[in-house]
C-alpha positions in Angstrom: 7.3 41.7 22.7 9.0 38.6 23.8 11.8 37.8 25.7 15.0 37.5 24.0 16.1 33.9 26.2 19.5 32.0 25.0 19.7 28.0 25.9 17.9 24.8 25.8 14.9 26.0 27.9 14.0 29.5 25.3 10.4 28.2 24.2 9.9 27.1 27.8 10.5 30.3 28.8 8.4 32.4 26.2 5.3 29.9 27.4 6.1 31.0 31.0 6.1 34.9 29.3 2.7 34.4 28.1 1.4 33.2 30.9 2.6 35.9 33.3 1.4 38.3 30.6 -2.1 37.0 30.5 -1.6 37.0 34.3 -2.6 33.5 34.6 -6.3 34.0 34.0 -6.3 32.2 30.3 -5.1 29.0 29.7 -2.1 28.4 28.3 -1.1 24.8 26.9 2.4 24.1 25.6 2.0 20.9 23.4 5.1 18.9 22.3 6.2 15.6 21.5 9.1 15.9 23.8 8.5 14.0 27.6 11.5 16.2 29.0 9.5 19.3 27.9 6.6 18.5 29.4 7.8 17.6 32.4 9.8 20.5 32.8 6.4 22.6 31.9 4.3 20.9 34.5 7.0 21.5 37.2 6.6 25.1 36.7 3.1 24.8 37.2 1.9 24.9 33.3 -0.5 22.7 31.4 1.2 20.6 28.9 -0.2 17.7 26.0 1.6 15.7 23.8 0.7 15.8 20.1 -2.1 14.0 19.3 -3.0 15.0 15.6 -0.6 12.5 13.8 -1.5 9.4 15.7 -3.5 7.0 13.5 -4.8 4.7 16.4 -4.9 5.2 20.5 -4.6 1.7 20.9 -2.6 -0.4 18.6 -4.2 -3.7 20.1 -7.1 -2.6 17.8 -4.9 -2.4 14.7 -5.6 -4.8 11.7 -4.7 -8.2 12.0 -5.4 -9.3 8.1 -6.6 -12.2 9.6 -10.4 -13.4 11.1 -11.2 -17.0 13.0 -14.3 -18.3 11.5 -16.7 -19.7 14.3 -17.2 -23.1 14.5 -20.6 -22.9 13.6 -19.7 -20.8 10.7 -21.0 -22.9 7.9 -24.4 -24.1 9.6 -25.4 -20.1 9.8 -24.2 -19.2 6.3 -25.5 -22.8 4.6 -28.7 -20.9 2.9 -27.6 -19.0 -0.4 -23.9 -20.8 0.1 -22.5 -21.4 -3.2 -19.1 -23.5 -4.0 -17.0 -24.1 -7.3 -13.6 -24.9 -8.9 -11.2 -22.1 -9.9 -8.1 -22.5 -11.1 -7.1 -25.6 -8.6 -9.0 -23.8 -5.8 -12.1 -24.0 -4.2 -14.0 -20.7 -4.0 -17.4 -20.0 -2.4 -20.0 -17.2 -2.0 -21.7 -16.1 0.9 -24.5 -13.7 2.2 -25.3 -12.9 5.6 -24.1 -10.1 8.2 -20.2 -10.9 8.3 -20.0 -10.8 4.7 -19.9 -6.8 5.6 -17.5 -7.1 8.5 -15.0 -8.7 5.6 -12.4 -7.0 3.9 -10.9 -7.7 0.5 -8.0 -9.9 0.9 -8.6 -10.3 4.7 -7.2 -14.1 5.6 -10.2 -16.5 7.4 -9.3 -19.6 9.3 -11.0 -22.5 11.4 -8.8 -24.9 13.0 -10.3 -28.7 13.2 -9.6 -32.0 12.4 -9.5 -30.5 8.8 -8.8 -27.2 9.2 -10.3 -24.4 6.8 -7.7 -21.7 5.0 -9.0 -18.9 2.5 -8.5 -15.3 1.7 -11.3 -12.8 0.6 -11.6 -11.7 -3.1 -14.5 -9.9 -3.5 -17.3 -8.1 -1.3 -20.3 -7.1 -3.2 -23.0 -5.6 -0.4 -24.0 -8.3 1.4 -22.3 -11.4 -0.1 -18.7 -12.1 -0.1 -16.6 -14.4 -2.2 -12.9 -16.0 -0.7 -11.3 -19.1 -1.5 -9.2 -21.5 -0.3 -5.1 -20.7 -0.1 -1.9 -22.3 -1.8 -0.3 -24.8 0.9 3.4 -23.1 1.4 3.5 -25.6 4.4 3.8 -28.3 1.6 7.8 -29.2 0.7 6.1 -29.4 -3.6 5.5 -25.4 -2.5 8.3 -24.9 -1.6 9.8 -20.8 -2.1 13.5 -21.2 -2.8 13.8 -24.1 -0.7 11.7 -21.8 2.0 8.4 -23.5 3.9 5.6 -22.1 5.8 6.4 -23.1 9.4 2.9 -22.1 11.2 -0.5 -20.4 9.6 0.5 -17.1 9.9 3.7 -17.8 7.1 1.3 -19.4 5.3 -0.7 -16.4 5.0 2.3 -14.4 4.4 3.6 -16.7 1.5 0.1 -16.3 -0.3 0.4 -12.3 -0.3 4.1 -12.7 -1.4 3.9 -14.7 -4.6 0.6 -12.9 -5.4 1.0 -11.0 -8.9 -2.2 -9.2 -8.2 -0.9 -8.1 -4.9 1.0 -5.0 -5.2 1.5 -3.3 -1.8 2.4 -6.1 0.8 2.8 -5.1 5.0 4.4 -7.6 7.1 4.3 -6.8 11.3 5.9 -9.2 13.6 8.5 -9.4 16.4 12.0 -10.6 16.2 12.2 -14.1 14.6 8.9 -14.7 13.2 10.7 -15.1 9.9 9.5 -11.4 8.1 12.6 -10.6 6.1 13.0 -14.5 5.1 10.0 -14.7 4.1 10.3 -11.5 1.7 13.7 -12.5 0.4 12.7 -16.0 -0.3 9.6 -14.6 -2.3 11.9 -11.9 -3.6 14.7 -14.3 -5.4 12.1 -16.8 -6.5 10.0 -14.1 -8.3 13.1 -12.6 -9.7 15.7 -15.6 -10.4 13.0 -18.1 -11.6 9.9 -17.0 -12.7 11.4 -13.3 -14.4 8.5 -11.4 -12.9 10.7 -8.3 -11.4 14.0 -7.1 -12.7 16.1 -6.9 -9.8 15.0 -6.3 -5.4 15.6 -3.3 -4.1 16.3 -2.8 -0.2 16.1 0.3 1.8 16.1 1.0 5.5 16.2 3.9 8.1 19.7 4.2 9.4 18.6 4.7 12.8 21.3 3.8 15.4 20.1 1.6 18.1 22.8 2.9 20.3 25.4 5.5 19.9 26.0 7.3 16.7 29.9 5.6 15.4 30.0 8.7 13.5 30.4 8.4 9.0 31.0 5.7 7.3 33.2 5.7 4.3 32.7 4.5 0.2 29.8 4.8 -1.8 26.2 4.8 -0.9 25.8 1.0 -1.5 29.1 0.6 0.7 27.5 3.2 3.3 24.3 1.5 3.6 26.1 -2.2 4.0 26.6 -1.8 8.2 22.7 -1.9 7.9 22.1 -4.6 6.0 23.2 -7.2 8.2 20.1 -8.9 8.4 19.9 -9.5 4.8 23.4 -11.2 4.6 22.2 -13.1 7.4 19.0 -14.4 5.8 21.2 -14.6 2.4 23.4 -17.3 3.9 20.2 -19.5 5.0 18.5 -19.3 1.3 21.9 -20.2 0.2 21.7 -23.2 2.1 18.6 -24.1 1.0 20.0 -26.1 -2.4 22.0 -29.2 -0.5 23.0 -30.4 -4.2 25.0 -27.3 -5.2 27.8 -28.1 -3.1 30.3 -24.8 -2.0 31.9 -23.8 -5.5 28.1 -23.7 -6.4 26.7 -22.0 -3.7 29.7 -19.3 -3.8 27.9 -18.8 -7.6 24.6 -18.3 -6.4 25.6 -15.9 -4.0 27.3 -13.8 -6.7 24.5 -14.0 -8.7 21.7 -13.1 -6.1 23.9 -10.3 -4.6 23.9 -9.0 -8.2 20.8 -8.5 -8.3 19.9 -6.8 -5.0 20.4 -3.2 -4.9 20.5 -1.3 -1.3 19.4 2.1 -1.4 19.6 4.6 1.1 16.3 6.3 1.8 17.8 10.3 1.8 18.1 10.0 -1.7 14.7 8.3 -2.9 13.3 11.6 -3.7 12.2 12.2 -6.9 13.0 8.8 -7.9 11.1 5.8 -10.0 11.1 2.4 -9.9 9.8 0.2 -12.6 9.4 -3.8 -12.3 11.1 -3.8 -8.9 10.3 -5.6 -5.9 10.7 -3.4 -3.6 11.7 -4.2 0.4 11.7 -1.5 2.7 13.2 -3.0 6.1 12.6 -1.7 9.8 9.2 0.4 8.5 8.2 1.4 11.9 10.8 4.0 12.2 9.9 6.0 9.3 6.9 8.7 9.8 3.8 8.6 7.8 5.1 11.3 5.5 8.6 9.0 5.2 6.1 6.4 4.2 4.6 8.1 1.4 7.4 9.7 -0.2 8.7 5.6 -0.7 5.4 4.1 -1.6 5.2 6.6 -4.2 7.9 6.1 -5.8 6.4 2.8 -7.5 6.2 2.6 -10.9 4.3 0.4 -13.1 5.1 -4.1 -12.5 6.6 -2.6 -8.7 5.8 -4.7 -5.8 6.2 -3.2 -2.6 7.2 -5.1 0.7 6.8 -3.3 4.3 7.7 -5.1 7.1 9.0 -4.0 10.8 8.2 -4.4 14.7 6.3 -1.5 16.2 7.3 -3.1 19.3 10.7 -1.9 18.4 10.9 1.9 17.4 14.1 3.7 17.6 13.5 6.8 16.2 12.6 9.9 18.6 9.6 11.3 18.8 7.5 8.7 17.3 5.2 6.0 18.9 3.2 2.7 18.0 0.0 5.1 17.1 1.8 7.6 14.9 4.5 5.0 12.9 4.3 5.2 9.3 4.2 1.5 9.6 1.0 1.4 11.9 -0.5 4.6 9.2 -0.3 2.6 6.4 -1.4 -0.6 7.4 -4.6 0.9 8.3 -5.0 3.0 5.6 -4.5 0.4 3.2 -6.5 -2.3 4.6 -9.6 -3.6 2.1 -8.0 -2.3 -1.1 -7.9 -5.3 -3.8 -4.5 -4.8 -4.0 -2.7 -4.6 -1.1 -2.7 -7.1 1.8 -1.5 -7.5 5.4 -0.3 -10.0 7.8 1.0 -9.7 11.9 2.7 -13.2 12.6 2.4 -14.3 15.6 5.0 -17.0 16.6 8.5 -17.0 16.3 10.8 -19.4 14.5 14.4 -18.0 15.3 15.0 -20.1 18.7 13.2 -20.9 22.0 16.1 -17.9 23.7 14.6 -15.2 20.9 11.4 -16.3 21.6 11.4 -16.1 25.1 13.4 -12.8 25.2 10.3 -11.6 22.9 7.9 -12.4 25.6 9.5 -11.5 29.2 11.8 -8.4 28.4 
């Protein structure tokens, strides 16, 4: 029979029962995700873990990059069996060797030179692999609603973007290496111009960064705006983009884009299907891997879906780096012929961002 114990400290407590009742000769281990817990247990003289069980990786400096360096003796090793043609603009080749098993389908390879190499895997049949060479978002005749590639990294991004065959899309990087740009750029050009998706849909976790200002009042799309900031924000630099539209013109296409972007709160995506959406779900390292499934699974045929966050940068309680949703489904996704991943690497929102990245 256990002790009947009222307060914060009750489970503490029936741990300390058990162990005075097994009169300390087996061991008993209180495991919890909460640090104040465990401190508390190991002040009393108890044996206490975290939770282990739902982390994905122990270290996430050995999480998928999407991306592999070629070494500079990469073609004089792989020159027997190489083959090399033309498709569709592009130059593909085929390889055989030992790293054509290291590669993964849609996994980005790079060697910078004098003329630097840029290609993405397609295919990886035992030991021979087949990539080819990217489209050149860096190019102003490229250019994604007005948007270009600023370093390799975008580049890469860009390529998984406007990819129809690419339905499942995860974008990692810190503050100001242009993730949600990016996406919306991609998003409105996909949409607006080429007709590919019906409308973009945006959700996020509404996870305060400081203290709770309590409810917000109107609907849920009215609800959700205080979170959106950062697409009004990158809204008001693709609106800028068009230099010939002049203000009556750009007050248009801002009426017309925001017509077509739908923000949806994630407590109500239950249930729910989306057909020829493009899909964004912001801030994805705050959502757990069971968070992350529920949303993934709501995509219905023609749906692109767009993850992209900061593990760096987790708000919500309780969860780490190794046990994000964002961090789960980037590895479990990795190699599949239609999904594809990217972590940028260097910022573009201003030399303060990018320092404050880096020292703090």
């Amino acid at each position: 029979a256990l002790p009947t114990v009222k307060g914060d400290n009750q489970i503490l407590a029936v741990v300390m029962h058990l162990y005075e009742k097994f009169d300390r000769k087996r061991p008993v281990i209180l495991v919890s995700k909460d640090i104040n817990m465990r401190i508390k247990a190991r002040a009393l003289g108890l044996e206490a873990q975290d939770y282990f069980n739902d982390k994905v990786l122990e270290d996430t400096d050995l999480l998928y990059s999407g991306v592999r360096e070629l070494s500079e003796d990469f073609w004089d090793k792989h020159a027997q069996g190489l083959e090399s043609w033309k498709h569709d603009n592009r130059t593909a080749y085929r390889i055989k060797g030992t790293l054509a098993g290291k590669l993964l389908v849609n996994e980005f390879l790079f060697q910078e030179s004098p003329r630097p190499f840029y290609a993405i895997v397609r295919r990886i049949d035992g030991k021979s692999a087949e990539f080819e060479t990217l489209i050149d978002y860096t190019h102003p005749k490229n250019a994604v609603w007005g948007i270009t590639a600023r370093n390799r990294e975008q580049n890469f991004a860009l390529n998984l973007l406007m990819d129809p065959e690419i339905d499942f899309v995860t974008l990692l990087g810190q503050a100001g290496t242009g993730k949600t740009l990016l996406t919306l750029a991609a998003a409105l050009t996909q949409v607006l111009d080429a007709k590919r998706y019906a409308e973009i849909i945006i959700t996020r976790v509404t996870v305060p960064v400081g203290e709770d200002i309590g409810f917000l009042p109107g609907t849920e799309e009215e609800k959700m705006n205080p979170w959106m900031g950062a697409l009004e924000d990158n809204l008001e630099v693709l609106n800028k983009t068009d230099e010939q539209a002049g203000e009556w013109g750009r007050a248009a296409t801002h009426d017309l884009i925001r017509n077509r972007i739908k923000i949806k709160s994630l407590n109500f995506m239950r249930g729910r299907t989306f057909l020829n959406k493009f899909l964004i779900i912001d801030e994805a390292q705050n959502l757990t891997p069971k968070q992350m499934k529920t949303l993934i699974t709501r995509a219905g045929p023609g749906t692109k879906v767009i993850c992209m966050g900061n593990i760096a940068q987790i708000d919500t309680p309780y969860l780490t780096e190794g046990s994000s949703g964002l961090t789960y489904v980037v590895d479990r996704f990795k190699g599949w012929e239609h999904s594809g991943h990217i972590t940028l690497q260097r910022g573009e929102r201003s030399r303060l961002a990018d320092h404050a990245a880096e020292v703090l």
